[in-house]
MILO-69018 format. One record per residue: residue in three letters; y negated, x, z of N, C-alpha, C in turn; residue number from 1. Coordinates in steps of 0.001 Angstrom, whole numbers, plus 500000, padded with zeros to 6 digits. Example, Ala and Ser with C-alpha at 12.3 -4.5 7.8 and 13.67 -1.06 7.14 Angstrom:
# residues 2
+------+---------+--------+--------+----------+---------+--------+---------+--------+--------+------+
: kegu : n.north : n.east :   n.up : ca.north : ca.east :  ca.up : c.north : c.east :   c.up : miro :
+------+---------+--------+--------+----------+---------+--------+---------+--------+--------+------+
:  ALA :  505690 : 513190 : 507800 :   504500 :  512300 : 507800 :  503300 : 513200 : 507800 :    1 :
:  SER :  502250 : 512850 : 507080 :   501060 :  513670 : 507140 :  499970 : 512900 : 507870 :    2 :
+------+---------+--------+--------+----------+---------+--------+---------+--------+--------+------+
# end
This chain:
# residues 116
+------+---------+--------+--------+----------+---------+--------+---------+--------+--------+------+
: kegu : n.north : n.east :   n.up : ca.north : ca.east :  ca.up : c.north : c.east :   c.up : miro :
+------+---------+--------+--------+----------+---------+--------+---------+--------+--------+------+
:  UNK :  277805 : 737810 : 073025 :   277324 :  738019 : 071671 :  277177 : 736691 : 070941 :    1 :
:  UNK :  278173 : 735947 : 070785 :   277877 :  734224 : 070268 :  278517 : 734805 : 069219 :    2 :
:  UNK :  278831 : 733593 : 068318 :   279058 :  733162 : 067180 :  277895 : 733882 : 066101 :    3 :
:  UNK :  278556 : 734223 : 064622 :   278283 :  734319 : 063358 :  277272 : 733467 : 063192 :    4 :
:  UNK :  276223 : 733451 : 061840 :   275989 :  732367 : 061258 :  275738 : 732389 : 059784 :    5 :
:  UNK :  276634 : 731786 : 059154 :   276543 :  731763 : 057613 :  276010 : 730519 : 056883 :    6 :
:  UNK :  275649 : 730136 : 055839 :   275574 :  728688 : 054731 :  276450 : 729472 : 054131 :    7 :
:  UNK :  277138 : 728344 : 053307 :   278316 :  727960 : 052189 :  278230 : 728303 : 051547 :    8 :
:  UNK :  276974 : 728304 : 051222 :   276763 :  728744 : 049396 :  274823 : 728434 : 049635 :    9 :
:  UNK :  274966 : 729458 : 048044 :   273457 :  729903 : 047951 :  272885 : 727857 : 048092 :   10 :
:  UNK :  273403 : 727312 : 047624 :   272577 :  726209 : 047453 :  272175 : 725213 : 048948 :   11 :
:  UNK :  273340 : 726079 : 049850 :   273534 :  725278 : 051211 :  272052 : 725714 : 051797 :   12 :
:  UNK :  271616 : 726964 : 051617 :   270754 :  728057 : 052036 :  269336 : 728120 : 051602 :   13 :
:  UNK :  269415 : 727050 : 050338 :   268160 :  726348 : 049286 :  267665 : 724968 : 049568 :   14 :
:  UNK :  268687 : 724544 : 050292 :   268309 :  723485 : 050628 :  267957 : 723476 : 052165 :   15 :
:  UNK :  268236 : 724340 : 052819 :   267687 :  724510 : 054084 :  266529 : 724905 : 054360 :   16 :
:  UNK :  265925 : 726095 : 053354 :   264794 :  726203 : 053459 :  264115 : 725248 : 052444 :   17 :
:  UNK :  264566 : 724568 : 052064 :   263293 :  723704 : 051534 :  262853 : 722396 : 052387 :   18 :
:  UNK :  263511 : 722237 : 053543 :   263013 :  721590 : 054429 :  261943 : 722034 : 055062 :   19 :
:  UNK :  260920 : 721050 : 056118 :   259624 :  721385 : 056352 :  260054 : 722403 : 057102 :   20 :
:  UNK :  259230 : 723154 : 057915 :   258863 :  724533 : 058389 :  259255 : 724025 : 059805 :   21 :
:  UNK :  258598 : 723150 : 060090 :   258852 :  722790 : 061858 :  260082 : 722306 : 061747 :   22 :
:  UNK :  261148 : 721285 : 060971 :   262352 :  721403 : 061146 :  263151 : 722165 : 061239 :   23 :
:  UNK :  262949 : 723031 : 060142 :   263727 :  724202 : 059937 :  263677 : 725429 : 061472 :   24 :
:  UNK :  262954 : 725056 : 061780 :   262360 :  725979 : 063479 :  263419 : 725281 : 064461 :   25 :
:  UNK :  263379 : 723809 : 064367 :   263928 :  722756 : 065471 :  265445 : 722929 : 064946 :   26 :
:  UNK :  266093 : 722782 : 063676 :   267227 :  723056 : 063387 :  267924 : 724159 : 063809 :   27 :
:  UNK :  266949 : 725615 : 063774 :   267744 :  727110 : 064005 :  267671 : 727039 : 065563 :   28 :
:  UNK :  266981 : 726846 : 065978 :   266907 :  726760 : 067471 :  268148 : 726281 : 067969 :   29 :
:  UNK :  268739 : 724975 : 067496 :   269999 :  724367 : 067880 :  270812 : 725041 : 067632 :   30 :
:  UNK :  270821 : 725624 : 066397 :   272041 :  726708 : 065561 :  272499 : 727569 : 066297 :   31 :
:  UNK :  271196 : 728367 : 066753 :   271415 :  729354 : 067523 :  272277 : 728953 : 068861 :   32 :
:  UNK :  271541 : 728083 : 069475 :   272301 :  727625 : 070786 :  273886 : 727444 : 070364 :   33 :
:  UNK :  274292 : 726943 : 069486 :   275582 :  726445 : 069056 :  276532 : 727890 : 068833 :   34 :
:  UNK :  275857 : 729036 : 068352 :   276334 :  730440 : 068089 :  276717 : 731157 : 069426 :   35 :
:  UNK :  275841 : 730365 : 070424 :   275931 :  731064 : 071990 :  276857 : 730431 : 073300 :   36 :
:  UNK :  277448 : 728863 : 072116 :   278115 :  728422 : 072655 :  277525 : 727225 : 073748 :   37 :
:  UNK :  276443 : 727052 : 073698 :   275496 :  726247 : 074527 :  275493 : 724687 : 073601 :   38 :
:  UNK :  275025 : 723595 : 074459 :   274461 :  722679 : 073275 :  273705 : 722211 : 072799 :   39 :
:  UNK :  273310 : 721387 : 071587 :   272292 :  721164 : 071136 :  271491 : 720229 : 071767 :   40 :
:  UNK :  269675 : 720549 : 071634 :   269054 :  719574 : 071753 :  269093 : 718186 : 071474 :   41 :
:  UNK :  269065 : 718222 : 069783 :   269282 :  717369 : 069050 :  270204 : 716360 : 069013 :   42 :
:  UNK :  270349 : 715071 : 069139 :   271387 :  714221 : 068827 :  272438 : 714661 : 067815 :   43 :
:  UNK :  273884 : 714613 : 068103 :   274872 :  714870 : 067236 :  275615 : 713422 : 066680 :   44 :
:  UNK :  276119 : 713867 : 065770 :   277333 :  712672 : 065204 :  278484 : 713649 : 064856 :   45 :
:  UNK :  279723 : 713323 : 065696 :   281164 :  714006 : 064866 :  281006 : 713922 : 063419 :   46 :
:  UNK :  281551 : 714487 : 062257 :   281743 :  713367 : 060965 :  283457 : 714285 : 060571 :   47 :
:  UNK :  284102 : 713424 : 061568 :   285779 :  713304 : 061258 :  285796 : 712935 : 059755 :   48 :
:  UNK :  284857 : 711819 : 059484 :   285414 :  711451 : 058022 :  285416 : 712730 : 056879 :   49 :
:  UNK :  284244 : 713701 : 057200 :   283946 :  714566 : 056706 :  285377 : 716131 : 056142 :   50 :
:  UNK :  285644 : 716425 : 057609 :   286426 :  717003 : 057952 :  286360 : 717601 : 059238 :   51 :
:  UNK :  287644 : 717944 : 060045 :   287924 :  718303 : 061430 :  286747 : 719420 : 061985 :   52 :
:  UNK :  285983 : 719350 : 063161 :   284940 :  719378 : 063405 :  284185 : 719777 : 062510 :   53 :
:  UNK :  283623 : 718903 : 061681 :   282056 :  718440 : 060896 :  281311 : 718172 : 061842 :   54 :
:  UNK :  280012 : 718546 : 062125 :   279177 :  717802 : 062709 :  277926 : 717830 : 062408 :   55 :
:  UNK :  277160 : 716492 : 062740 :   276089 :  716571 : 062067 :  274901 : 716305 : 062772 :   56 :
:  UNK :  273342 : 717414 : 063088 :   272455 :  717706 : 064011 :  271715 : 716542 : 063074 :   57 :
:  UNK :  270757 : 715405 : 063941 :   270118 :  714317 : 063384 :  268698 : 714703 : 063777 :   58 :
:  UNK :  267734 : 714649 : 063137 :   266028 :  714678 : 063901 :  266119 : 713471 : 063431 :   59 :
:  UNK :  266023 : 712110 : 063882 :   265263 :  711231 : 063472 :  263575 : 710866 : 063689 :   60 :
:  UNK :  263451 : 710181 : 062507 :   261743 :  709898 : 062431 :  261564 : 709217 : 061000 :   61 :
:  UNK :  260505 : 709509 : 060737 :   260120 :  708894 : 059401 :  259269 : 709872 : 058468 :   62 :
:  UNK :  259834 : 710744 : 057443 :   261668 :  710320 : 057138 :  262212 : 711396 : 058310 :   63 :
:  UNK :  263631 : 710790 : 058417 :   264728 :  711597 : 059000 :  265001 : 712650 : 058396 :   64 :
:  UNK :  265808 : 713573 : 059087 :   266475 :  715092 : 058973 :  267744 : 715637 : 059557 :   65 :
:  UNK :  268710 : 715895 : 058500 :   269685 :  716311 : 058628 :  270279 : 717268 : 058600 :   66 :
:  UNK :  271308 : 718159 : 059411 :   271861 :  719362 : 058901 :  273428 : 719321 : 059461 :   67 :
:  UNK :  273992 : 719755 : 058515 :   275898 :  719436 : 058488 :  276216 : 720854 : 058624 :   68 :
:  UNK :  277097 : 720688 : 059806 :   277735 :  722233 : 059562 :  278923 : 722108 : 060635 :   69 :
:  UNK :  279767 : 723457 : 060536 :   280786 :  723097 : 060997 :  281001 : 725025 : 061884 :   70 :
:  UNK :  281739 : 724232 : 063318 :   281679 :  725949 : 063609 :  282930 : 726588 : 064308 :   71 :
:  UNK :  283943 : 725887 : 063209 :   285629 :  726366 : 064723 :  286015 : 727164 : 063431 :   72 :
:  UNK :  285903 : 728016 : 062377 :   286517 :  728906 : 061439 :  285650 : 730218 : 061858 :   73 :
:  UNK :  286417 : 731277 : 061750 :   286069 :  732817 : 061778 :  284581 : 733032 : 062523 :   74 :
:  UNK :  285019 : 732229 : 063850 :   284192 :  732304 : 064902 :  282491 : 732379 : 063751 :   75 :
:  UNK :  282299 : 731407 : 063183 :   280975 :  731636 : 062576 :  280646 : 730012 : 063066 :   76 :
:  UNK :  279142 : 729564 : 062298 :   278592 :  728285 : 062831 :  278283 : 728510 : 061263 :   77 :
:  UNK :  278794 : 727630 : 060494 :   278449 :  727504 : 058644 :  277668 : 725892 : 058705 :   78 :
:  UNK :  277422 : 726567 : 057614 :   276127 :  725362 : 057401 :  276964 : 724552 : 056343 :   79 :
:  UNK :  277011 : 723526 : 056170 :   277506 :  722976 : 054969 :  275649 : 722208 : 053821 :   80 :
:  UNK :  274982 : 721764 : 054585 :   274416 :  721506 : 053990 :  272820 : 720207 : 054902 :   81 :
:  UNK :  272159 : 720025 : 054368 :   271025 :  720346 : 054723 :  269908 : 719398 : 054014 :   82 :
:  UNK :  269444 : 718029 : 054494 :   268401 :  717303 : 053627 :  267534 : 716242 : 054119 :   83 :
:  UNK :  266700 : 715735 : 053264 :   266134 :  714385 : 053682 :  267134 : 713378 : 053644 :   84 :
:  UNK :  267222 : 712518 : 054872 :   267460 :  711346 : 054795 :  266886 : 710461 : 054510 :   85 :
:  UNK :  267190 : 709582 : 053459 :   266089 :  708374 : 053035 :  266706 : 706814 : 053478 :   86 :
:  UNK :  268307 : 706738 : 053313 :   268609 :  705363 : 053753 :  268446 : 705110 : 055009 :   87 :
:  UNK :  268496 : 703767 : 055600 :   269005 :  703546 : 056545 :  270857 : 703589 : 057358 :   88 :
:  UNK :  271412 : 703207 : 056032 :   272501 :  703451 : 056060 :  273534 : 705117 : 055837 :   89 :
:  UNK :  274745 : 705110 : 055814 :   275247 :  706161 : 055222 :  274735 : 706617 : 054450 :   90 :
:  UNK :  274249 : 708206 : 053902 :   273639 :  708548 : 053181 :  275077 : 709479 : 052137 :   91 :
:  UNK :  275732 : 708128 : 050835 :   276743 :  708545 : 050586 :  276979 : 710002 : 049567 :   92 :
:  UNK :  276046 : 710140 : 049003 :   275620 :  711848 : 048209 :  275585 : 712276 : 049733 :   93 :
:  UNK :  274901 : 712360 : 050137 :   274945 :  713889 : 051289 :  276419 : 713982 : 051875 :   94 :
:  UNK :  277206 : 713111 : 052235 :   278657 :  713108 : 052374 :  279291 : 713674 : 051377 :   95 :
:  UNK :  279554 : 713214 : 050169 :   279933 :  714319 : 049149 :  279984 : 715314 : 049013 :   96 :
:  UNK :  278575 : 715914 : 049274 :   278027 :  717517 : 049083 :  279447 : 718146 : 050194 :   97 :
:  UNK :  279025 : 717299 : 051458 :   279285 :  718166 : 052864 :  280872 : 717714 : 052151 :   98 :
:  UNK :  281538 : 716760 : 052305 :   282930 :  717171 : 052036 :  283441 : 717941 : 050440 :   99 :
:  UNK :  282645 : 718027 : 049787 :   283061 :  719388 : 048780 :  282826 : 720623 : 049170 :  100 :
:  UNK :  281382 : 721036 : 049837 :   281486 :  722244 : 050511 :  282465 : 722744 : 051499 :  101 :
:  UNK :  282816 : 721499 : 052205 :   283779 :  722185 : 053407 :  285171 : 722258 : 052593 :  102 :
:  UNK :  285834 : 721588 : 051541 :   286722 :  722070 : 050991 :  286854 : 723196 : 050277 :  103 :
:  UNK :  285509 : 723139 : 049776 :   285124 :  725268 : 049261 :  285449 : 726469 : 050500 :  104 :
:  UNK :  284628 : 725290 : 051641 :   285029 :  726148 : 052492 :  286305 : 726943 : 053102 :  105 :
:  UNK :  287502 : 725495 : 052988 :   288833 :  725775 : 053149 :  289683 : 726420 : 052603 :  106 :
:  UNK :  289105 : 726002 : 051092 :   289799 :  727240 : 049948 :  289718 : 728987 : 050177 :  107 :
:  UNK :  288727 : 728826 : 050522 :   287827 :  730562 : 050603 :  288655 : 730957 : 052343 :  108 :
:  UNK :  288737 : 730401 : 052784 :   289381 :  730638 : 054286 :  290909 : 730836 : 053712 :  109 :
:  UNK :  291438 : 730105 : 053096 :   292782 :  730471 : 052769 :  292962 : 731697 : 051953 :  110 :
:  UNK :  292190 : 731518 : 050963 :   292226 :  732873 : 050172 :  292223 : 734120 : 051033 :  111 :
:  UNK :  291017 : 734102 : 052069 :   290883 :  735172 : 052814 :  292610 : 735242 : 053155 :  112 :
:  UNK :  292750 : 734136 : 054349 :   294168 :  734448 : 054847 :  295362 : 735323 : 054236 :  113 :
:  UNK :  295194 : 734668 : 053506 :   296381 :  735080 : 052347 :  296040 : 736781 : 051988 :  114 :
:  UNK :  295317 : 737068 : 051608 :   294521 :  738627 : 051228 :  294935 : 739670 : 052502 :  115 :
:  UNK :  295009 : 739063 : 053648 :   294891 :  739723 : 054652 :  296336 : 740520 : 054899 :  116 :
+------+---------+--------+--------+----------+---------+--------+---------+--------+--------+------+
# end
C-alpha cells in the first residue's frame, strides 16, 4: 500500500501548486515513489539542520526547484514546503518556512499523542 501523503498546511499545498505544471508532475512522481518506499529520481540533500529526516528533492536548472518534506511520522510523506530557488547559495527564508513548519509539525504530532 505505501505511505500517506499530506502538506502541513494549506499554504504548504499553495505553494506547491503554484509551481510550474511539469515540476509539479516531476515532484509527485518522486513523492509517490517515496510513499512506496522506492527512491527518488531526483537529487536529494539530508537537511539535519532542518530537522531529523528533513529532506530536500532538488530539480536544478535555471531557475531551480525545490520541495522539503519529511516522511518517518505517522507513516505519511508531509510536505513541508515548496518553491523557487533564486540564490546560489542557502536559500535562508525557505529554511525558516521548512523549520517552522516542521515544528508545527511536531507540536500537532504531540498533541495527537497525548489525545490518544
Amino acid at each position: 500500500m505505501g505511505k500517506r501523503f499530506a502538506f502541513v498546511s494549506d499554504a504548504a499545498e499553495r505553494e506547491y501548486k503554484d509551481l510550474p505544471d511539469k515540476i509539479q508532475d516531476e515532484f509527485g512522481k518522486d513523492l509517490r515513489r517515496i510513499q512506496m518506499s522506492e527512491e527518488p529520481r531526483l537529487s536529494i540533500t539530508h537537511l539535519d539542520s532542518v530537522g531529523q529526516g528533513v529532506i530536500e528533492l532538488k530539480k536544478n536548472g535555471s531557475p531551480a526547484f525545490r520541495c522539503i518534506y519529511v516522511a518517518k511520522y505517522l507513516d505519511t510523506v508531509f510536505v513541508l514546503h515548496s518553491f523557487i530557488k533564486t540564490t546560489n547559495g542557502v536559500d535562508r527564508q525557505a529554511i525558516k518556512v521548512a523549520e517552522q513548519r516542521y515544528k508545527e509539525l511536531l507540536a500537532a504530532l504531540k498533541k495527537l499523542k497525548s489525545a490518544e
